[in-house]
Backbone of each chain as nested JSON, in Angstrom:
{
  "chains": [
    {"id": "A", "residues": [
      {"number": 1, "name": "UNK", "atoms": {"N": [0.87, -1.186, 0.0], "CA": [0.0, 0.0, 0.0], "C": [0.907, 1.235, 0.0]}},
      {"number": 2, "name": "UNK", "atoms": {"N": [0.728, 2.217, -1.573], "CA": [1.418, 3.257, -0.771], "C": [1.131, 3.953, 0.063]}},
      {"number": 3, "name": "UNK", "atoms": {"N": [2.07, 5.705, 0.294], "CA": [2.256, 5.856, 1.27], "C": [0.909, 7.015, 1.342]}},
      {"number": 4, "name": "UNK", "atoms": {"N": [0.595, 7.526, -0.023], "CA": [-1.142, 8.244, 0.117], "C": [-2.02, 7.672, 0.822]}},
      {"number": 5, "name": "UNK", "atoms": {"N": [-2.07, 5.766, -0.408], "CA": [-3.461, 5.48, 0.424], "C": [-3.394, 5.313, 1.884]}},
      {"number": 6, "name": "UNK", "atoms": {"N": [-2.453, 5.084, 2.408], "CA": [-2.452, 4.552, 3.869], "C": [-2.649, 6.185, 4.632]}},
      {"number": 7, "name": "UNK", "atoms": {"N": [-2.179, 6.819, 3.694], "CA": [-2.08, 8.606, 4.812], "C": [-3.877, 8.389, 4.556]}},
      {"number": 8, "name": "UNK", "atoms": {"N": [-4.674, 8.674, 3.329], "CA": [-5.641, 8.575, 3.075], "C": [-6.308, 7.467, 4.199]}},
      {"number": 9, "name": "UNK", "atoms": {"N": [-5.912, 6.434, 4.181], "CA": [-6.989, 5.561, 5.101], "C": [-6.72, 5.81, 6.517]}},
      {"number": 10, "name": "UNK", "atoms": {"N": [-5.899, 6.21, 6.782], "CA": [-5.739, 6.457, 8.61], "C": [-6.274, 7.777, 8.739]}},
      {"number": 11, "name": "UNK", "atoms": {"N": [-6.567, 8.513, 7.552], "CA": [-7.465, 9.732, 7.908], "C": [-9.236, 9.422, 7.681]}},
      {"number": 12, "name": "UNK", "atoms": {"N": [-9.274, 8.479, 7.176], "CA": [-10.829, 7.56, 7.365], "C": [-10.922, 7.264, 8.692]}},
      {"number": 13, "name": "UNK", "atoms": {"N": [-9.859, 6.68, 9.07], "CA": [-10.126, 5.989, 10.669], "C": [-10.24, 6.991, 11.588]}},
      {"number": 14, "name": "UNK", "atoms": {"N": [-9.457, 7.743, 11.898], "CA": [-9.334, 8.912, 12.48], "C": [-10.764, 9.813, 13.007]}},
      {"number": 15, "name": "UNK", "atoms": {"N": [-11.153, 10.149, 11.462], "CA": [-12.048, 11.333, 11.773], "C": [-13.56, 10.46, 11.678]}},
      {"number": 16, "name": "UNK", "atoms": {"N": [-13.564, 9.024, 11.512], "CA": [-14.802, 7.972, 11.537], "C": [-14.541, 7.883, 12.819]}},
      {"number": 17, "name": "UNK", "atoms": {"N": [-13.251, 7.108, 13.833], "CA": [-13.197, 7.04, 15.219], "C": [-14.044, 8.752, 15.835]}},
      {"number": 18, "name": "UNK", "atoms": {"N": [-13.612, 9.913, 15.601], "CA": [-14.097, 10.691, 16.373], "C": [-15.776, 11.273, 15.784]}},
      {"number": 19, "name": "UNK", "atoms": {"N": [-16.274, 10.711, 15.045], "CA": [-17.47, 10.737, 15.2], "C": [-18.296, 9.832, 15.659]}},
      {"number": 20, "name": "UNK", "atoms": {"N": [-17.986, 8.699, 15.54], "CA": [-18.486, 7.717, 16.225], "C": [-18.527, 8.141, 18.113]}},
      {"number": 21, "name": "UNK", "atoms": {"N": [-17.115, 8.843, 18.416], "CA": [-16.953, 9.368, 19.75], "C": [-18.081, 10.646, 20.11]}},
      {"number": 22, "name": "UNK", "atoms": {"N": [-18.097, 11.099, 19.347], "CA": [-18.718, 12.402, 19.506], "C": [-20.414, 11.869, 19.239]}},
      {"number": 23, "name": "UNK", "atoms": {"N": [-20.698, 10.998, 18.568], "CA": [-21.945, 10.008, 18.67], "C": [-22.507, 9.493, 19.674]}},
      {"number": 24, "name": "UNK", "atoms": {"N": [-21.759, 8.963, 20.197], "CA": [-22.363, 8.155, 22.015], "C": [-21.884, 9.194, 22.907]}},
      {"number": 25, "name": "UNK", "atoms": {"N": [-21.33, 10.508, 22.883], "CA": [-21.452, 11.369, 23.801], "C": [-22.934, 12.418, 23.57]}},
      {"number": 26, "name": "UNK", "atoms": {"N": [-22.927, 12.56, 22.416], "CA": [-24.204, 13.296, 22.082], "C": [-25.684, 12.973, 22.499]}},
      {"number": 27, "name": "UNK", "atoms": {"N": [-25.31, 11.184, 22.009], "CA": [-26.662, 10.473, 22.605], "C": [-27.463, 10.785, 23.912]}},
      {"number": 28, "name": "UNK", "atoms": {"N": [-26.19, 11.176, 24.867], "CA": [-26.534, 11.66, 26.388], "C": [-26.865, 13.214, 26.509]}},
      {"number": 29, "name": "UNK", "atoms": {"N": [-26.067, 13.55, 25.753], "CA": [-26.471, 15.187, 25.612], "C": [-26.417, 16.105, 24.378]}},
      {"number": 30, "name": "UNK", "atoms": {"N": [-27.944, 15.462, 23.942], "CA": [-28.083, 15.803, 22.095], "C": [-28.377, 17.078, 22.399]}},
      {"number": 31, "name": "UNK", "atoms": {"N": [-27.804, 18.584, 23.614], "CA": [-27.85, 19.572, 22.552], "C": [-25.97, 20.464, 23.226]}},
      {"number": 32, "name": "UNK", "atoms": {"N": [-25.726, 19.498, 23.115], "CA": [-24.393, 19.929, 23.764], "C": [-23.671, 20.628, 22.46]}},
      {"number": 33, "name": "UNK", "atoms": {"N": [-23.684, 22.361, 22.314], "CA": [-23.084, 23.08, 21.455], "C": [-21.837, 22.506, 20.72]}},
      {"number": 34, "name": "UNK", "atoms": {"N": [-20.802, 22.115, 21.835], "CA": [-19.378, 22.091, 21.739], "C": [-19.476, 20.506, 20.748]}},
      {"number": 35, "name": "UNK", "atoms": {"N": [-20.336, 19.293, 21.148], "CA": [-20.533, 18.488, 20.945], "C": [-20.763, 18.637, 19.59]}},
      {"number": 36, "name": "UNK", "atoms": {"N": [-21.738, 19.313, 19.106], "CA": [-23.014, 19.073, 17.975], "C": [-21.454, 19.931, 16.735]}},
      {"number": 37, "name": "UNK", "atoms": {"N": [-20.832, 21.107, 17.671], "CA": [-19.831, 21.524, 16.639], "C": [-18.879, 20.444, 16.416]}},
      {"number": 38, "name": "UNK", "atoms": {"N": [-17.888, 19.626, 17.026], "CA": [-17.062, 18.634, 17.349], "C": [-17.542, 17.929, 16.147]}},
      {"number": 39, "name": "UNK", "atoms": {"N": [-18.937, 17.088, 16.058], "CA": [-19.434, 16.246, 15.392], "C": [-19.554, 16.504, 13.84]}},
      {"number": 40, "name": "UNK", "atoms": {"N": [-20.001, 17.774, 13.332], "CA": [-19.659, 18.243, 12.51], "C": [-18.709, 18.616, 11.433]}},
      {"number": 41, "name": "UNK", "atoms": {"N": [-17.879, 18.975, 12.618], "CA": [-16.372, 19.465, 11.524], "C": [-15.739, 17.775, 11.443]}},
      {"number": 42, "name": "UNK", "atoms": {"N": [-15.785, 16.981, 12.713], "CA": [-15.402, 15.257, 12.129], "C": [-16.024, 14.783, 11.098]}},
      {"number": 43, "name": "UNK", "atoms": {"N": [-17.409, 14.383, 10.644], "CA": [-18.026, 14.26, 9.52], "C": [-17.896, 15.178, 8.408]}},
      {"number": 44, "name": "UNK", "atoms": {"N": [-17.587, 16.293, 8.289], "CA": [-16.979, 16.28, 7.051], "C": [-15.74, 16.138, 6.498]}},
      {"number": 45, "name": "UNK", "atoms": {"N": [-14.853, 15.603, 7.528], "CA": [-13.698, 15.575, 7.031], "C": [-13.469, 14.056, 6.727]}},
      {"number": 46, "name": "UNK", "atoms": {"N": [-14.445, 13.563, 7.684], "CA": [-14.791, 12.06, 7.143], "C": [-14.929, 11.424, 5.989]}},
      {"number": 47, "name": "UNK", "atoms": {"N": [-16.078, 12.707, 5.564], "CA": [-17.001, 12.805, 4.268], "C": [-15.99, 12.271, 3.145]}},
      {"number": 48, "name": "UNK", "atoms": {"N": [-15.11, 14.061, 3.581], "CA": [-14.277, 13.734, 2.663], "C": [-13.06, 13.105, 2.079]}},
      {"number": 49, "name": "UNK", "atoms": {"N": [-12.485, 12.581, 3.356], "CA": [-11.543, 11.141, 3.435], "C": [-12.069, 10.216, 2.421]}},
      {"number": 50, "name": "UNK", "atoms": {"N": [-13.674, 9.583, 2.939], "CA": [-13.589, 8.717, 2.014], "C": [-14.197, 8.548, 0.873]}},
      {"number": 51, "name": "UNK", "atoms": {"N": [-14.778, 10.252, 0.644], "CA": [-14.705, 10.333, -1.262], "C": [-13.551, 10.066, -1.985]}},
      {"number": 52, "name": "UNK", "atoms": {"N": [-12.009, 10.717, -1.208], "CA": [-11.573, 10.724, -1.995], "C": [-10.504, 9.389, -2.106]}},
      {"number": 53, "name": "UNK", "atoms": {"N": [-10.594, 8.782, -0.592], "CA": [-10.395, 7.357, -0.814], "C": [-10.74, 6.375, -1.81]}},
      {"number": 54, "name": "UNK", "atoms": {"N": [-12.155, 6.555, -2.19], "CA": [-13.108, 5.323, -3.212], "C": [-13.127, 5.985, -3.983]}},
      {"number": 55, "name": "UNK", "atoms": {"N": [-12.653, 7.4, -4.431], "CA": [-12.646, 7.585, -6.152], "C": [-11.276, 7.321, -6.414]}},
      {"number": 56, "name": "UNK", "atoms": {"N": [-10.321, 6.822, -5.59], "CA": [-8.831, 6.736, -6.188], "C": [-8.787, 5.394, -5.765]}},
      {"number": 57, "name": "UNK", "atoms": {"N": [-9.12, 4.489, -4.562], "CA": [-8.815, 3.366, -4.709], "C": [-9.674, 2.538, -4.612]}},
      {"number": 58, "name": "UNK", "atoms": {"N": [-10.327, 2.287, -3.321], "CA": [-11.363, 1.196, -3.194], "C": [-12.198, 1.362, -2.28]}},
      {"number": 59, "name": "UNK", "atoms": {"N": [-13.882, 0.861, -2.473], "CA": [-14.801, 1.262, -1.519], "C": [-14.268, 1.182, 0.068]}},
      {"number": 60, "name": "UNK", "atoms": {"N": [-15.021, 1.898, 0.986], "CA": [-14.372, 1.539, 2.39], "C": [-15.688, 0.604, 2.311]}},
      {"number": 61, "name": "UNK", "atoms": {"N": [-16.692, 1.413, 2.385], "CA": [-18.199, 0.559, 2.077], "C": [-18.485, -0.179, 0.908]}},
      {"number": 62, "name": "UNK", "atoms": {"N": [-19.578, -0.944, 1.181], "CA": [-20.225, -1.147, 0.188], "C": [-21.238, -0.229, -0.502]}},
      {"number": 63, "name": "UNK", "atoms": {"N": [-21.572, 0.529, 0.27], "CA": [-22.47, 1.756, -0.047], "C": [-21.496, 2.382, -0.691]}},
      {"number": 64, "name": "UNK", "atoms": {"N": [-20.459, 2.017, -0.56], "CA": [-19.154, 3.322, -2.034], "C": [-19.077, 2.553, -2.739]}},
      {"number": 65, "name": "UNK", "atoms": {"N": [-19.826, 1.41, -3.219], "CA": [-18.988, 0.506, -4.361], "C": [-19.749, 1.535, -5.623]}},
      {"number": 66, "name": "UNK", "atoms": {"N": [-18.45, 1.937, -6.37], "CA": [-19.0, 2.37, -7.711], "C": [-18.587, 0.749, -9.261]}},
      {"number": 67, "name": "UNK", "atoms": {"N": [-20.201, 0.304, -9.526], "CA": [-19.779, -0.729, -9.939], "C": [-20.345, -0.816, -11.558]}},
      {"number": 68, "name": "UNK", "atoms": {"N": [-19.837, 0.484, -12.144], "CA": [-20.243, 0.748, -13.551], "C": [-19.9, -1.069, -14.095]}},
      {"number": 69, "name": "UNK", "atoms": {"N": [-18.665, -1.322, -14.265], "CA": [-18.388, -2.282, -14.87], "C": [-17.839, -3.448, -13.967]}},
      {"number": 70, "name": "UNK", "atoms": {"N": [-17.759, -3.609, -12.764], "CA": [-17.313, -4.392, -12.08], "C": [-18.083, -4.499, -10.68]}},
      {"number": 71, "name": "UNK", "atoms": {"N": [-17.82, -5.568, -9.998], "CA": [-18.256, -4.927, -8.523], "C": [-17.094, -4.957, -7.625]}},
      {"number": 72, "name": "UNK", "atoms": {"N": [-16.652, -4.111, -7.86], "CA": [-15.162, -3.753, -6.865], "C": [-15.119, -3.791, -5.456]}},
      {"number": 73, "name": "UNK", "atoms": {"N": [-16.263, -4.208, -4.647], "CA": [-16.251, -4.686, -3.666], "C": [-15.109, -5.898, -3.271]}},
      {"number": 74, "name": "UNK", "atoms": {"N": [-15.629, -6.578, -4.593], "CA": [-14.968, -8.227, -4.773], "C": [-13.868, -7.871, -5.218]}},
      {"number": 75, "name": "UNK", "atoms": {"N": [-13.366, -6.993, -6.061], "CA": [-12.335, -6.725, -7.038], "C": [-11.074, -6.347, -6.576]}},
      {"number": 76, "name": "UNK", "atoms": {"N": [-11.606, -5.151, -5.493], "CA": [-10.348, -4.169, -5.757], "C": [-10.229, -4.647, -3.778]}},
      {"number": 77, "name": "UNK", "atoms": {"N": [-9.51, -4.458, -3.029], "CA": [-9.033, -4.528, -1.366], "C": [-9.952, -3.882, -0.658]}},
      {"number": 78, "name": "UNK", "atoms": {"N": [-10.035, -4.514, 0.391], "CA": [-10.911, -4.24, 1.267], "C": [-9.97, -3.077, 2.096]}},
      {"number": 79, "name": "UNK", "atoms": {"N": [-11.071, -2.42, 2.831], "CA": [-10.096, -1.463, 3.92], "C": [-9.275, -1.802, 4.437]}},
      {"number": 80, "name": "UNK", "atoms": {"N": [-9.644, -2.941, 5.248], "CA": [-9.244, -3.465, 6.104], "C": [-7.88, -4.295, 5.884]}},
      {"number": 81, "name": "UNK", "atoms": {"N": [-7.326, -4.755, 4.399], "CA": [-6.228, -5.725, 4.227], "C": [-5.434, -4.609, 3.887]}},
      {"number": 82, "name": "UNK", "atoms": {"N": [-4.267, -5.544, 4.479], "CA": [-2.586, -4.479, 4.383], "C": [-2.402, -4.539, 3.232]}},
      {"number": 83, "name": "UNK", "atoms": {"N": [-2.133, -5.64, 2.479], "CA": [-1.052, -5.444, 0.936], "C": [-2.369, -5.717, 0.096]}},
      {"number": 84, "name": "UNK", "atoms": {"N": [-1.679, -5.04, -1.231], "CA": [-2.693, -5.25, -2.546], "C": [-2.767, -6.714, -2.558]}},
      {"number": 85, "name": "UNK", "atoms": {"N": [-3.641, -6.855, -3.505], "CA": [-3.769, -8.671, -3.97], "C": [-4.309, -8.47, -5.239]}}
    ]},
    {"id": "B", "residues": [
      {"number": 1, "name": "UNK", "atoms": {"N": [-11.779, 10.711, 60.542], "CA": [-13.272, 11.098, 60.901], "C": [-13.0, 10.636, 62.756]}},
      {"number": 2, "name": "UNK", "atoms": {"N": [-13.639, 12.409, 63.238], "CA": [-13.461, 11.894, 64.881], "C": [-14.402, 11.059, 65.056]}},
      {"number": 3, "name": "UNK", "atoms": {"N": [-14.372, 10.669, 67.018], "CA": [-14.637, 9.534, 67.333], "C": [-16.25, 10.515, 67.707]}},
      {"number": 4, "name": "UNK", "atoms": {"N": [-17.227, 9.182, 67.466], "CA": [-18.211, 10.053, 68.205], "C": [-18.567, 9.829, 69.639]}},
      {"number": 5, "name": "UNK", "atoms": {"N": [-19.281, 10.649, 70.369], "CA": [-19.761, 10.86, 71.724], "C": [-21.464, 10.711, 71.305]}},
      {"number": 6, "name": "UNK", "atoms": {"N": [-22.131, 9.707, 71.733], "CA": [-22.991, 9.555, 71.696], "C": [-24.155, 10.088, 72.548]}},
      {"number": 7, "name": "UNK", "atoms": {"N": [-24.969, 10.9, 71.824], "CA": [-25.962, 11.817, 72.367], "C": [-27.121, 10.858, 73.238]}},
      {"number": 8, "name": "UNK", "atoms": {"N": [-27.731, 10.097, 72.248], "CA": [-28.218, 9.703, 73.044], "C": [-28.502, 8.343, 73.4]}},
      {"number": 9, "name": "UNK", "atoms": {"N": [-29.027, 7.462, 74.255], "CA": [-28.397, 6.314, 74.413], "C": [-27.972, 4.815, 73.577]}},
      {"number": 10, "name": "UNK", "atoms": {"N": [-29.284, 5.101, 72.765], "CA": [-29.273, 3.712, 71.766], "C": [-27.69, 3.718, 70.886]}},
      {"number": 11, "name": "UNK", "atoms": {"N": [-27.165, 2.605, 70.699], "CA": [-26.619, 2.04, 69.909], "C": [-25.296, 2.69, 70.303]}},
      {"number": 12, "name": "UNK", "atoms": {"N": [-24.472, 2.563, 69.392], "CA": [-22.858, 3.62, 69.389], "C": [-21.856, 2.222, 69.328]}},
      {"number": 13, "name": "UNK", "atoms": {"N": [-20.728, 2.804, 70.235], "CA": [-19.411, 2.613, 69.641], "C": [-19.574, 1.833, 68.146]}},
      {"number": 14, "name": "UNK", "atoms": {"N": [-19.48, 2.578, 67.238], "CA": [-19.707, 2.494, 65.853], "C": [-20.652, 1.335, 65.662]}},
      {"number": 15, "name": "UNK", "atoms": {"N": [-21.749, 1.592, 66.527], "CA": [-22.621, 0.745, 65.868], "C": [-23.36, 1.752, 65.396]}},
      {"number": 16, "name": "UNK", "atoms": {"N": [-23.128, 2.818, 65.365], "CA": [-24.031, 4.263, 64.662], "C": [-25.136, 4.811, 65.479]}},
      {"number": 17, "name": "UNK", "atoms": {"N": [-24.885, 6.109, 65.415], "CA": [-26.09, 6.982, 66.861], "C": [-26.037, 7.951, 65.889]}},
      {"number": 18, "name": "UNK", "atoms": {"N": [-26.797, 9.005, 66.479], "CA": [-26.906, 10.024, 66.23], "C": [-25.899, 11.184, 66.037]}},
      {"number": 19, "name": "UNK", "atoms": {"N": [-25.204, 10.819, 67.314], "CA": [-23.995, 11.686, 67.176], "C": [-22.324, 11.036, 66.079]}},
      {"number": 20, "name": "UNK", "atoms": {"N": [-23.255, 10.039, 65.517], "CA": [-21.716, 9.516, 64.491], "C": [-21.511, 10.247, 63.672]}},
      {"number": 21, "name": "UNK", "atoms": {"N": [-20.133, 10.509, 63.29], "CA": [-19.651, 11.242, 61.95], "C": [-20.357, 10.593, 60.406]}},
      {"number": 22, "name": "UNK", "atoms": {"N": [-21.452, 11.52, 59.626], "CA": [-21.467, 10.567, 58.582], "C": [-20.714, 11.89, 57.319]}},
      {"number": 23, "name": "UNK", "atoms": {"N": [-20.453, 10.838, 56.746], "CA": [-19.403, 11.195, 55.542], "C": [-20.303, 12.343, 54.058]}},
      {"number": 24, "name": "UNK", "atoms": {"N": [-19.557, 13.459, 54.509], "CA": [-20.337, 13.976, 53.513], "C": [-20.527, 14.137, 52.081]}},
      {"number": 25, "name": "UNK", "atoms": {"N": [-21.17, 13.395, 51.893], "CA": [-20.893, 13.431, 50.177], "C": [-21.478, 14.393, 49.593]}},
      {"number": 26, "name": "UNK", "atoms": {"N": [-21.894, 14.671, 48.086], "CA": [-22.073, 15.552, 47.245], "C": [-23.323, 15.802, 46.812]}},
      {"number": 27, "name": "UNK", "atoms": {"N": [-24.047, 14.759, 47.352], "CA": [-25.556, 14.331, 47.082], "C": [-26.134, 14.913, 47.451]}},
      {"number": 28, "name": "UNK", "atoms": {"N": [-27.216, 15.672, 47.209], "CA": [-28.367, 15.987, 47.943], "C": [-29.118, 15.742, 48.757]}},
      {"number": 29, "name": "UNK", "atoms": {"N": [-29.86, 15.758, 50.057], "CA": [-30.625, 15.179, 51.027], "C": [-31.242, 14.466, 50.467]}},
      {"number": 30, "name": "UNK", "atoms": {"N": [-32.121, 14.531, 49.672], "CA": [-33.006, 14.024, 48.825], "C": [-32.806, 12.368, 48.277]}},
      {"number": 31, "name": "UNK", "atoms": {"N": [-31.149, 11.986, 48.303], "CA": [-30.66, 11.29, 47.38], "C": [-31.133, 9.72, 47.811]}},
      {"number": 32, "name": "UNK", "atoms": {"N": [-31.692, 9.202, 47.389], "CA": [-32.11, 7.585, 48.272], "C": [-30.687, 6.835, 48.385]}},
      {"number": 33, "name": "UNK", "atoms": {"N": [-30.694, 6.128, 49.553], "CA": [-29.251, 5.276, 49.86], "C": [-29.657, 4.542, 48.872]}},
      {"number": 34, "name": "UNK", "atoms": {"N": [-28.478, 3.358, 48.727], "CA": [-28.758, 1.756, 47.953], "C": [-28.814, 1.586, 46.475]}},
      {"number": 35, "name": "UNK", "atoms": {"N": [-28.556, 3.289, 45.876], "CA": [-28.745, 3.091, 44.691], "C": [-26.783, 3.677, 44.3]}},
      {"number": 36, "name": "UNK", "atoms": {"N": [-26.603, 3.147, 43.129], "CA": [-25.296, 3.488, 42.679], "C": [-25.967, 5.163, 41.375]}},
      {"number": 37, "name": "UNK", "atoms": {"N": [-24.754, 5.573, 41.75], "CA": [-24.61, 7.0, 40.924], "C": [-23.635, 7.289, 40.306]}},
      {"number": 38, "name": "UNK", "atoms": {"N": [-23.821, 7.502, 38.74], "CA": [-22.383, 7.859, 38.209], "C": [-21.977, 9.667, 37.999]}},
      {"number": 39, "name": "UNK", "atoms": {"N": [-21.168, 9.977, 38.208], "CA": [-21.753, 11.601, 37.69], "C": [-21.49, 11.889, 36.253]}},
      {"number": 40, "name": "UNK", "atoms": {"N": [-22.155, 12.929, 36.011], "CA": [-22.423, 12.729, 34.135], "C": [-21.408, 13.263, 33.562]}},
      {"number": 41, "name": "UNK", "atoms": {"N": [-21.382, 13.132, 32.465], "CA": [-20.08, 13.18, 31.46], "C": [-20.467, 14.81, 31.606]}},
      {"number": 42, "name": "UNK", "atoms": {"N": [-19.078, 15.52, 31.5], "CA": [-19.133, 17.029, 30.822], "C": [-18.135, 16.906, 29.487]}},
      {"number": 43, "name": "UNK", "atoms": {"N": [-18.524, 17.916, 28.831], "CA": [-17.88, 18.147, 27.188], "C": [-16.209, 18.212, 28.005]}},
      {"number": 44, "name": "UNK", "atoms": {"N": [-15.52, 18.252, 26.978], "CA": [-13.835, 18.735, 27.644], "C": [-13.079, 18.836, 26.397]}},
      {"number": 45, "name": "UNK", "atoms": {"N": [-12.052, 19.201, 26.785], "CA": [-10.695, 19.609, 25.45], "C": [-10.957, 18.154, 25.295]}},
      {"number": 46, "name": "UNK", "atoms": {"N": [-11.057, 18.042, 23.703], "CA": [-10.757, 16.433, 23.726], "C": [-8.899, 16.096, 23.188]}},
      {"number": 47, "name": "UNK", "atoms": {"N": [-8.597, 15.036, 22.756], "CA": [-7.253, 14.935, 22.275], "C": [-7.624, 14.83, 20.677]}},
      {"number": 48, "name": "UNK", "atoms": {"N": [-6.338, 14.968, 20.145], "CA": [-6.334, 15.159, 18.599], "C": [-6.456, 14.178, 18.374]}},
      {"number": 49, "name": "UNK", "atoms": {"N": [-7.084, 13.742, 16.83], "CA": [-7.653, 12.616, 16.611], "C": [-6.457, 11.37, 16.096]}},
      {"number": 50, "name": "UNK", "atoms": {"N": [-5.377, 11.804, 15.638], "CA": [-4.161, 10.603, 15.903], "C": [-4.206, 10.172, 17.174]}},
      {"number": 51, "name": "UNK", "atoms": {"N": [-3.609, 10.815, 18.427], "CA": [-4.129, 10.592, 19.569], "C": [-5.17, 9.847, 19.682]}},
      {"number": 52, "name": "UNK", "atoms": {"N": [-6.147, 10.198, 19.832], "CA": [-7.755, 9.531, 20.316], "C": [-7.742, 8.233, 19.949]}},
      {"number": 53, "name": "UNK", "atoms": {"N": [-6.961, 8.181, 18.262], "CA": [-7.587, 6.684, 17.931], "C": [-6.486, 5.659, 18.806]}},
      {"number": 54, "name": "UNK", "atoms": {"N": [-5.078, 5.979, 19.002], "CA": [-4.305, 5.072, 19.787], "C": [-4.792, 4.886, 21.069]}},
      {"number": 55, "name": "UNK", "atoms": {"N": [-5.209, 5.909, 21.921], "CA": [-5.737, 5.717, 23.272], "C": [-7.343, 5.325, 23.461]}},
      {"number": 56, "name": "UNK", "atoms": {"N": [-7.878, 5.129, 22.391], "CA": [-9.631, 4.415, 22.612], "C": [-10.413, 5.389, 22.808]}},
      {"number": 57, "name": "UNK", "atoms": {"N": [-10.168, 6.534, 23.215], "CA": [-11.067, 6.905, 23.403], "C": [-10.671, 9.0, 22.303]}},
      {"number": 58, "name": "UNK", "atoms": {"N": [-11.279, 10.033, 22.734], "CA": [-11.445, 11.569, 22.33], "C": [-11.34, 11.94, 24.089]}},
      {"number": 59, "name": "UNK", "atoms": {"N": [-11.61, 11.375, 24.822], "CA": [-11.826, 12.025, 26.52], "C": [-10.411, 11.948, 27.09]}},
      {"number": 60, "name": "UNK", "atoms": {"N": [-9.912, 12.388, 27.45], "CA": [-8.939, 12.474, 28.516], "C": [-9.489, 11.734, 29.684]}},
      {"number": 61, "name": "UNK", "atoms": {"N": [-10.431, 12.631, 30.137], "CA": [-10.683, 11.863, 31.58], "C": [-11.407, 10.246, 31.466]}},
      {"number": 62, "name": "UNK", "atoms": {"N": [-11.613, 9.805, 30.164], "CA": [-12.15, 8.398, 29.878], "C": [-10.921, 7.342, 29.385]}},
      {"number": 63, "name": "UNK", "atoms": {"N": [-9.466, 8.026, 29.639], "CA": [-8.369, 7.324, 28.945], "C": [-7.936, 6.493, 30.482]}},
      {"number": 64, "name": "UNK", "atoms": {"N": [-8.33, 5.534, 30.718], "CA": [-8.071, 4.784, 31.946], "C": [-7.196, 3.538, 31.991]}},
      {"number": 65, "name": "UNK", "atoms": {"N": [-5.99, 3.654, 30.944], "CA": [-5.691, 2.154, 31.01], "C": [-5.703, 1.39, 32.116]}},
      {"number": 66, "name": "UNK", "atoms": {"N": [-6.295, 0.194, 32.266], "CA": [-6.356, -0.562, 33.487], "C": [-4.609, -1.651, 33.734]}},
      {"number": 67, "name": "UNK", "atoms": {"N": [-4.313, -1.632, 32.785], "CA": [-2.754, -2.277, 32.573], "C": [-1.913, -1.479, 32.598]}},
      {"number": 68, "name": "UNK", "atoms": {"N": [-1.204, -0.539, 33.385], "CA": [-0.046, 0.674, 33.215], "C": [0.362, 0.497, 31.962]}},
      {"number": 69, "name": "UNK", "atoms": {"N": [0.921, 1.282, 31.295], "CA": [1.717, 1.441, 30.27], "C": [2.996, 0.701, 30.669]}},
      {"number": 70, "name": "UNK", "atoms": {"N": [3.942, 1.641, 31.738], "CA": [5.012, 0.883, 32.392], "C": [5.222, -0.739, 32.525]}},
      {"number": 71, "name": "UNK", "atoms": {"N": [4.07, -0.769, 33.073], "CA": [4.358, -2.108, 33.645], "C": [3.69, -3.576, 32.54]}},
      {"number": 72, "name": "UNK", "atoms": {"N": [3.241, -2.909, 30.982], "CA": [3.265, -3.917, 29.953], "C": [3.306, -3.158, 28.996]}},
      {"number": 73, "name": "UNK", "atoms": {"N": [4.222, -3.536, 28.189], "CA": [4.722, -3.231, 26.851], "C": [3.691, -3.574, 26.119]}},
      {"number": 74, "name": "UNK", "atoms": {"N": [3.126, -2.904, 25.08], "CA": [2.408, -3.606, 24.169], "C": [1.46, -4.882, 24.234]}},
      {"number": 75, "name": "UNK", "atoms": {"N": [0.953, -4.725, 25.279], "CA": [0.212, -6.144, 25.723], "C": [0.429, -7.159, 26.116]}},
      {"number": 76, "name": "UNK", "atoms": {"N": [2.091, -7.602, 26.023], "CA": [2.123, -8.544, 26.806], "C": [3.037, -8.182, 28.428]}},
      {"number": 77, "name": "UNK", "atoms": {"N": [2.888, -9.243, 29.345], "CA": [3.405, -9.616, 30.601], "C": [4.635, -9.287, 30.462]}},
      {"number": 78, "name": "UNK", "atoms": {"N": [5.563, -7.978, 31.039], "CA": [7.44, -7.998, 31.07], "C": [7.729, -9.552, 32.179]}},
      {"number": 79, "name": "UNK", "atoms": {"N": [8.465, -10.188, 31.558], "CA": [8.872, -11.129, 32.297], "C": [9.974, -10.944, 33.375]}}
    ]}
  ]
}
């Protein structure tokens, strides 16, 4: 894996870990300002991690599979595996 | 916590009277014994999100390793 996609995918994890965080804190206090801002600026940077993850390499989701001609789910690496195949 | 002097006759040397020291906590009069209480999360500086994801958590005050750092390397037992 080079050294983009991996900068690219640890910035998926990253800003997915802190919304997910900022998710089960909110749950307790859905109008917590600092919170609701926190949650925000993480999801879009999320957003955009992994647009630009799955338009250059491979879905993180299946909800990103773009499968004009293939289903690259199956095709192309999962998030989750270290080396190409 | 001093010793108490018992006011009036029933019970004492720490079998509890009236005049025993009780421990003041944070609770309100109101608060029923027997029940457990957590106190609630407040917002806080969180840590940067490289940070956050190595330590489990965005909270500082929720970063509790129960295994010291010191005293295990990377998860396992220093022999």
């Amino acid at each position: 894996m080079d050294a983009e996609r991996s900068k690219l995918l640890k910035s998926v994890r990253m800003h997915g870990f802190a919304v997910v965080e900022a998710q089960l804190f909110l749950d307790s206090h859905p109008t917590c300002k600092e919170a609701l801002e926190y949650f925000r600026k993480h999801q879009k940077e999320y957003e955009e991690a992994v647009a630009k993850y799955e338009e250059k390499y491979a879905p993180i989701t299946v909800g990103g599979v773009d499968c004009d001609d293939e289903w690259t789910w199956a095709t192309k690496p999962w998030p989750w595996e270290r080396s190409e195949n | 916590m001093e010793i108490c002097t018992p006011k009036s006759s029933d019970i004492c040397a720490a079998g509890f009277c009236d005049g025993c020291p009780q421990p003041e906590g944070k609770f309100p009069e109101s608060t029923p014994i027997g029940m457990a209480y957590v106190p609630f999360q407040k917002w806080e500086k969180t840590y940067d999100v490289n940070i956050a994801l190595c330590r489990g958590t965005i909270f500082p005050s929720l970063d509790k390793p129960f295994i010291g750092e010191e005293a295990v390397s990377n998860g396992c037992r220093k022999k």
